[in-house]
N, C-alpha and C positions, 0 to 999 in steps of 0.2 A: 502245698499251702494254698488258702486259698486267694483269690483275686483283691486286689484292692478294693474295688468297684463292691464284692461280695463282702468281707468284713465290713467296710463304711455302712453297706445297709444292714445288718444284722445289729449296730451298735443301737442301741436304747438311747433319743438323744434328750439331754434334759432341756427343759425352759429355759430361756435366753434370762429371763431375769433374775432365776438362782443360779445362773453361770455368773452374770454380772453382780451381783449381791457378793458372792465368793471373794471380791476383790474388793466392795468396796463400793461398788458404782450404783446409787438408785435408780429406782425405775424410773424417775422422774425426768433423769437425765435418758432415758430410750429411746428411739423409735423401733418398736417391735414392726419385724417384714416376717408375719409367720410367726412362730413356736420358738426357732431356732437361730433366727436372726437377728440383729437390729444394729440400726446406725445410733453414734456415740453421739451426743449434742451438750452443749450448753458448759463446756469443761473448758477452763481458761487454768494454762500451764501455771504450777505452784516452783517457784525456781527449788526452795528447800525441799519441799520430794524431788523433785529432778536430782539435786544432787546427791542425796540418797540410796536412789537408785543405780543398780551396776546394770552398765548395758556390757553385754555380750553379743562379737560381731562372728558370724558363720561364715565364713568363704571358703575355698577349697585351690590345688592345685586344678592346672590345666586338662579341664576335661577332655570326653570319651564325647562322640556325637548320642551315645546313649545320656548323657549326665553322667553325674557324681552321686547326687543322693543328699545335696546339700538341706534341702526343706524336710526330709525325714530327717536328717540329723539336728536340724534345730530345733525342730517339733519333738525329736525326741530330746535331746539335752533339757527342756523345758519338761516335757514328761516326768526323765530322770530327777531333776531338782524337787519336784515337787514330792514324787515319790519318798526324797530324803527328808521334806519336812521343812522346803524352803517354799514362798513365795512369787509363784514365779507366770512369765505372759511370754507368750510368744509372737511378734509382730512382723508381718511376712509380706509381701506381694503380694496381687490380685492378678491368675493366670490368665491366659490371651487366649483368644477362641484361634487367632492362628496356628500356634505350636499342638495346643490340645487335639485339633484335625488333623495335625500336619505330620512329623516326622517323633517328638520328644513326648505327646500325649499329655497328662495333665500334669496340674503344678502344686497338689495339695497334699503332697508326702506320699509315704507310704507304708502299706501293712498295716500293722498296730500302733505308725506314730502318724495320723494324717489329722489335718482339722476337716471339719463337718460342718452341715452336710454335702460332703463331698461333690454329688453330682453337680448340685445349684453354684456351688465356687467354681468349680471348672466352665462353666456356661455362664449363664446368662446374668448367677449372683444377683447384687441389686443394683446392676446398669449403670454403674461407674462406666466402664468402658465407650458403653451407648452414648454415655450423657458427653463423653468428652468427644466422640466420634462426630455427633451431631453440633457440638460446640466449635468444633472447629473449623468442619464442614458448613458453619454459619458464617463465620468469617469468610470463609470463602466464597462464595454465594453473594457477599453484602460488597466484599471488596468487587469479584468481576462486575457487580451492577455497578458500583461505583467510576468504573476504568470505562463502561458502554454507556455511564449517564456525562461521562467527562474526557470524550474522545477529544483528542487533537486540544485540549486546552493546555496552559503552562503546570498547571497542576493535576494532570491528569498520569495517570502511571502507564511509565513505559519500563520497565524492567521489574515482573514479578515475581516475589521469595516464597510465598503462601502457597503449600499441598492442601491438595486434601489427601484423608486417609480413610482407611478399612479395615478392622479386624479379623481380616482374611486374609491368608499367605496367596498372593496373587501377580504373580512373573509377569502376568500381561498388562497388569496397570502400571508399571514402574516408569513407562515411558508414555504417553497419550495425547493427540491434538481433542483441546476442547473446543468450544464452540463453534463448530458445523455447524452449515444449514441456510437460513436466511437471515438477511441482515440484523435482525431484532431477537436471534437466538443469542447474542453474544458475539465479541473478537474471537475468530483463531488464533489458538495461543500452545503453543509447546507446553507440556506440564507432564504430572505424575502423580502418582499415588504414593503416599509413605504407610507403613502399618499402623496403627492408634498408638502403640507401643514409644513408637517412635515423633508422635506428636508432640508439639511444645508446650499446648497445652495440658497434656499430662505432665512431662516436669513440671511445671508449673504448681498444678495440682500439688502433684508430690512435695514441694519445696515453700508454699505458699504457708504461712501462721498461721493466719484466717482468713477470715470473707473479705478483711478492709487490705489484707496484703496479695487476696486474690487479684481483686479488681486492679488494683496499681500494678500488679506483673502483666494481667491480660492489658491495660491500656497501653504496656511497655513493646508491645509486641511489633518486630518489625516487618512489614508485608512486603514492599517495594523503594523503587524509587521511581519521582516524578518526571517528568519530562525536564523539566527547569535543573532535575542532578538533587533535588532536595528528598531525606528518606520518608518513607510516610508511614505512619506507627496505627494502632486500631484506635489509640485516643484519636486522630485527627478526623475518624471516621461518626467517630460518637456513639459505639457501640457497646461499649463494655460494661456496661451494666445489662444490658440483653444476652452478653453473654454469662457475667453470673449468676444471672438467675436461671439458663440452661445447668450449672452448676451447683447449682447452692446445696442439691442434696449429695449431690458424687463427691464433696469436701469433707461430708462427714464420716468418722473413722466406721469400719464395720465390726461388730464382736459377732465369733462365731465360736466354737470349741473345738476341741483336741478328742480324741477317740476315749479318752479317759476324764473327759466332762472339763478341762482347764479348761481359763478364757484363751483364746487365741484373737488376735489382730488382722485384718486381713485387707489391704488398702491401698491402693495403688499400682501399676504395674508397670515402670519401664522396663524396655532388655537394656542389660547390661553392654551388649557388643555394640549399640547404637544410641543409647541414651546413659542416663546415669544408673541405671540400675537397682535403687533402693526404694523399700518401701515409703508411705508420707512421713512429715514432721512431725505432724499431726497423730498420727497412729505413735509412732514411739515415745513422742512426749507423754502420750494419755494414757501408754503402758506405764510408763517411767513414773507416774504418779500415781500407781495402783499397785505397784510390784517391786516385791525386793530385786529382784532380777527381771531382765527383759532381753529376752536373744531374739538377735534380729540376722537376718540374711541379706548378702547382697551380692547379684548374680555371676553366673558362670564362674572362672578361675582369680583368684586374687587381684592379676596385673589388670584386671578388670573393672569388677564388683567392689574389690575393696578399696583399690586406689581410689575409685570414684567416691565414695560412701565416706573416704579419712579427706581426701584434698575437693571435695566438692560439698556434699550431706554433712561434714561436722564442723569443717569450717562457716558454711553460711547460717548451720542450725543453733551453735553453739555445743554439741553436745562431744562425746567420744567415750569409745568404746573400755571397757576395763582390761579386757581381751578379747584376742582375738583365738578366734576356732578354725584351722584348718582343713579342712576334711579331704582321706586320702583313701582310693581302691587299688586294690592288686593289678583291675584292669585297667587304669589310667597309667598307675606306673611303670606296668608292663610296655605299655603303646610307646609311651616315651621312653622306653631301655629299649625300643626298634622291635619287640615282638610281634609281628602281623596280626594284624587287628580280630581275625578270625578263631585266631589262637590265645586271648588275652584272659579267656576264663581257665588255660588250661595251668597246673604247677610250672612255673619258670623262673627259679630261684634268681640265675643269672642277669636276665632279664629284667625281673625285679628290680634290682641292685643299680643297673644302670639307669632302671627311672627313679632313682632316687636324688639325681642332680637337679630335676625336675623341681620336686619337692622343694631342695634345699634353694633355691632360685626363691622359689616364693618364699620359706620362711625367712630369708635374708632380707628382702623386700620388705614388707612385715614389719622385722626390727627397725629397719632405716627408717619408719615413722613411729617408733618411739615403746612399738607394740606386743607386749609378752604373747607367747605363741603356744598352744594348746594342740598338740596334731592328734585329730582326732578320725580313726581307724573304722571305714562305714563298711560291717561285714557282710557279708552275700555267703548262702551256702555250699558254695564250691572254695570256697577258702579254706586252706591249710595250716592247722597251729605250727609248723613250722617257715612259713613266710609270717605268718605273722608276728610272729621273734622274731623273724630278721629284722622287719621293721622296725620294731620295738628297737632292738639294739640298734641297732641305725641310729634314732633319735635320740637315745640315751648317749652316743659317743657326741652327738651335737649337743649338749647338754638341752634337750629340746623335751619336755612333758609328752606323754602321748597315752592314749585312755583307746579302749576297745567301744563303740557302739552296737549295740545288737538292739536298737529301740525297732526296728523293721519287726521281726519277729517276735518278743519278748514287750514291747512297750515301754515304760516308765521304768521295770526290774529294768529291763537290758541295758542302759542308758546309766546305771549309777555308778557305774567307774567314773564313764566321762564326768556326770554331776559333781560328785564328789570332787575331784582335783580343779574341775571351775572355782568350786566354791575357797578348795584351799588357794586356788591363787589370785583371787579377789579378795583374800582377806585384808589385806592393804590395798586398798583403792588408789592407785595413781594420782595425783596431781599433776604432775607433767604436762604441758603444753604437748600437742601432738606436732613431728616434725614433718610440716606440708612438705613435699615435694619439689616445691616452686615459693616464690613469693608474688603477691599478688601485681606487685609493680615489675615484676618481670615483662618483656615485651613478651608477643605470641609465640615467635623461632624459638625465642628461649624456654619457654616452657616447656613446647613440642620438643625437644630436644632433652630439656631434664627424664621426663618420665622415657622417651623413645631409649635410651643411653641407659638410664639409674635404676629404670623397673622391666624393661624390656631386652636389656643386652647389644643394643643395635651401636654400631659401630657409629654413624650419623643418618639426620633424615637430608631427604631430599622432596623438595616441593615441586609440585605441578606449575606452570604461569598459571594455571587458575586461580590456585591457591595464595599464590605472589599477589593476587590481582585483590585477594579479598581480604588480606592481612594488610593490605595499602590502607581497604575499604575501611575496613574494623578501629585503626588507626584515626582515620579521618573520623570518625563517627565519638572517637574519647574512651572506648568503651574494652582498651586491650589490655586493663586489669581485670579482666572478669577469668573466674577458671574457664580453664580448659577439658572438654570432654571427649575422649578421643575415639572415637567410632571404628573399629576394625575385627578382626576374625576371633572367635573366643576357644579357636584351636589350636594357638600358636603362641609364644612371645612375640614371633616377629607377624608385618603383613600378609604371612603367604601360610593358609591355612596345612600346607601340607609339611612345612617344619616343626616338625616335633621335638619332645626335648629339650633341651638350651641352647638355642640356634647363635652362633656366636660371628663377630664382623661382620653382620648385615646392616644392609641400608632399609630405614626404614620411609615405606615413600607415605607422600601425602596428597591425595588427588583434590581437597576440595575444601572448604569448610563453610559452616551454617553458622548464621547466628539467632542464639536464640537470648531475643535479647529480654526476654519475658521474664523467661528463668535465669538470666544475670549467667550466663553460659557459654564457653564458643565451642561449638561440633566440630572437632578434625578429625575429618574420614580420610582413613587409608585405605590404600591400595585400592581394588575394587569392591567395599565393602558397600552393600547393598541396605538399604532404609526399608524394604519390602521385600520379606524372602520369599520364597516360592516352594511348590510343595514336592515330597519325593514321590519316585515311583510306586510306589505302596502308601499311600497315608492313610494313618490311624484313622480316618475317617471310615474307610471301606469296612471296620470294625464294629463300628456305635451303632449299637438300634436299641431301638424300644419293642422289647419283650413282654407280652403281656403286663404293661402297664410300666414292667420295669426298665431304667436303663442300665443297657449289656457294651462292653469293649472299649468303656472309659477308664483311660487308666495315668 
């Protein structure tokens, strides 16, 4: 078969604004970037199509460090749906030039279910990423002249919270003395780099309504504390309107299309293992008013991607999901039934079987917040029609739905099982309140402890005195109803990326936590879990060139 990178450019792509006409959206409302691109403008959410609209949520059990296949799965179910004659958008993340060089490659689907044009969303797109890299990196910049134009006063800052970041997987910035040199380069000060991924200003982004609830999150923002013990926010600096207008275009949603000319969404990029994970408001509201259906993803394995996306993205947005979509491989399951990793593509019935507790872990999960469950089956060509009846019966003994995807090879055809049984189990649209996790008046322990314990298996956590030290803080500031984001490995249930499986009577530890108090959020990082990963021994970079005009080894 051939390359991702090769289908995407052979596909014929059409005009951005007969993509967008297809749903509904005028030109008026465009900014065409090119032929094939354009940001959404001037669209103020209608609640009666919102409620209208069924969203459908993709997440997957506990991946492979290859992935799962989660974005070709959504990409393609949205394919599927439409191929039946339904309605339908698919609203996704905006990939990281980190991972796309680094170890996982790009994040635009694949085969015959990816959106387009490919090359430009894997890289550089229309500079959402830039814009927030530079935004944030302005704060920073604006705050240390701040701290060297107000040494030694009562309100000058002495303990400071503000990274900057990079859209590069870079192990060497993680730890850093800035300002060397001569007296007038700046304080030396301990710091670090966090990826863009993981900037607050992308939650932010991502979670913001508009421009008017942009600006009020960015003046929310907490940088330091003074000398005097008092916190010091970006309003006290007077800058936040400098910052959204570094903004004001990376706010607006992108349309791009599907290999088979659908509109597709493409807008925002947290990870999931270190932020929240999900695409903007913004993006799936302005689907949700264009589309009978709207499947959206959110990253890596459930206890992840979707806890974050039901107890953080649908509580603050207002929205939820109709269902939720699963997504399961032979080689995921296998890894977790103890098959050595190098043997995960080969037939292992046995094997199989025992990563199927895996699975059942997350679809339990799942229901505890209130959510019908769709396990949806992402095939690869070395798979066996008899594992996959096993599965099948598997889920059927859990009285659990489960549809075959073949959108990889096959496109929008392969995809109509799964469409199909979406659609029959959306035909009662929920009312249901969704059941959070936690309550928002819960203290912080208790929270960290709800999801460590009800979605992770962990026997209890245990905190760092760092962590003691910032849950005091968090406390003192009013601010320890805000959810909680919990930052750790997106290999494991538990902290320790090399338990696989259903790791059961662990402690789950907590080294630290961040507040971001922009996005109304608090970051609890376990274990040694890293805000800036670094690259492997081979990265996909050593791959990508430009070939005669074209680009080669993007994938």
């Amino acid at each position: 078969m051939k390359s991702d990178i090769e289908i995407a450019q052979e596909i014929k792509l059409k005009d951005i604004t007969e993509v967008a006409g297809s749903i509904g959206i005028e030109k008026d409302n465009l900014i065409p970037i090119g032929r094939s691109i354009a940001k959404v403008a001037n669209l103020k959410a209608d609640k009666e199509k919102l409620e209208k609209s069924k969203l459908v949520l993709v997440t997957a059990i506990t991946p492979t460090k290859a992935g799962i296949g989660k974005t070709t799965v959504s990409i393609g179910l949205a394919l599927g749906l439409n191929h039946i004659g339904k309605k339908a958008t698919v609203a996704l993340r905006e990939p990281s030039l980190g991972p796309c060089f680094g170890m996982k490659g790009g994040a635009a689907g694949g085969g015959y279910a990816q959106v387009l044009p490919m090359e430009k969303i894997n890289l550089h797109f229309t500079g959402d990423f830039h814009a927030i890299t530079s935004a944030n990196n302005m704060i920073a910049a604006l705050l240390d002249n701040y701290r060297y134009q107000h040494q030694n006063e009562a309100d000058g800052l002495k303990h400071v919270l503000w990274k900057r970041v990079l859209d590069v997987n870079d192990r060497s910035l993680r730890n850093i003395v800035s300002g060397l040199g001569a007296y007038s380069d700046g304080i030396p000060t301990e710091t670090g780099f966090d990826i863009t991924a993981a900037s607050e200003i992308m939650a932010i982004l991502c979670l913001a309504e508009d421009e008017d609830d942009l600006k009020r999150r960015i003046e929310k923002i907490l940088l330091g504390f003074t000398y005097s013990g008092k916190p010091l926010y970006v309003k006290d600096l007077g800058i936040a309107g400098s910052i959204v207008v570094l903004l004001k275009d990376a706010i607006l949603p992108n349309l791009v299309q599907t290999t088979e000319g659908t509109p597709a969404f493409v807008h925002g990029g947290p990870f999931a293992n270190i932020a929240h994970g999900c695409n903007s408001v913004i993006a799936t509201k302005t689907a949700m008013q264009y589309s009978d259906f709207v499947i959206t993803e959110a990253g890596f394995g459930a206890d992840l991607g979707a806890e974050k996306f039901l107890n953080i993205k649908c509580r603050k947005a207002g929205i939820q999901p109709a269902l939720s979509v699963l997504v399961v491989t032979t080689q995921a399951l296998k890894m977790h039934g103890g098959v050595p990793v190098k043997d995960i593509k080969l037939p292992n019935a046995e094997g199989l079987k025992k990563g199927f507790e895996n699975m059942d872990k997350h679809i339990q999960n799942l229901h505890s917040f209130g959510q019908q469950v769709l396990v949806a089956f992402n095939k690869y060509d070395f798979d066996t029609d008899e594992e996959i009846e096993l599965l099948r019966a598997h889920c059927e003994s859990q009285d659990v739905s489960f549809a075959v995807n073949n959108a990889f090879t096959e496109g929008g055809k392969g995809a109509v099982e799964l469409a199909e049984k979406v659609v029959k189990m959306t035909q009662e649209k929920t009312d249901l309140p969704i059941r959070f996790t936690y309550n928002n008046g819960d203290n912080i322990e208790t929270k960290i402890e709800a999801i460590a314990k009800n979605i992770y298996g962990a026997k209890k956590i245990a905190l760092s005195e760092k962590a003691e030290r910032m849950i005091a803080r968090i406390k003192e500031l009013g601010i320890a109803h805000y959810p909680i984001c919990i930052a750790k490995t997106q290999y494991s249930f538990s902290d320790n990326d090399k338990l696989y499986g259903v790791p059961k009577d662990f402690t789950f530890h907590v080294s630290d936590l961040v507040v971001n108090n922009g996005a109304e959020f608090i970051v609890v990082i376990a274990g040694s879990m890293m805000r800036m990963p670094g690259l492997p021994k081979e990265p996909q970079a050593k791959h990508i060139d430009l070939v005669d005009g074209e680009i080669v080894g993007l994938s």
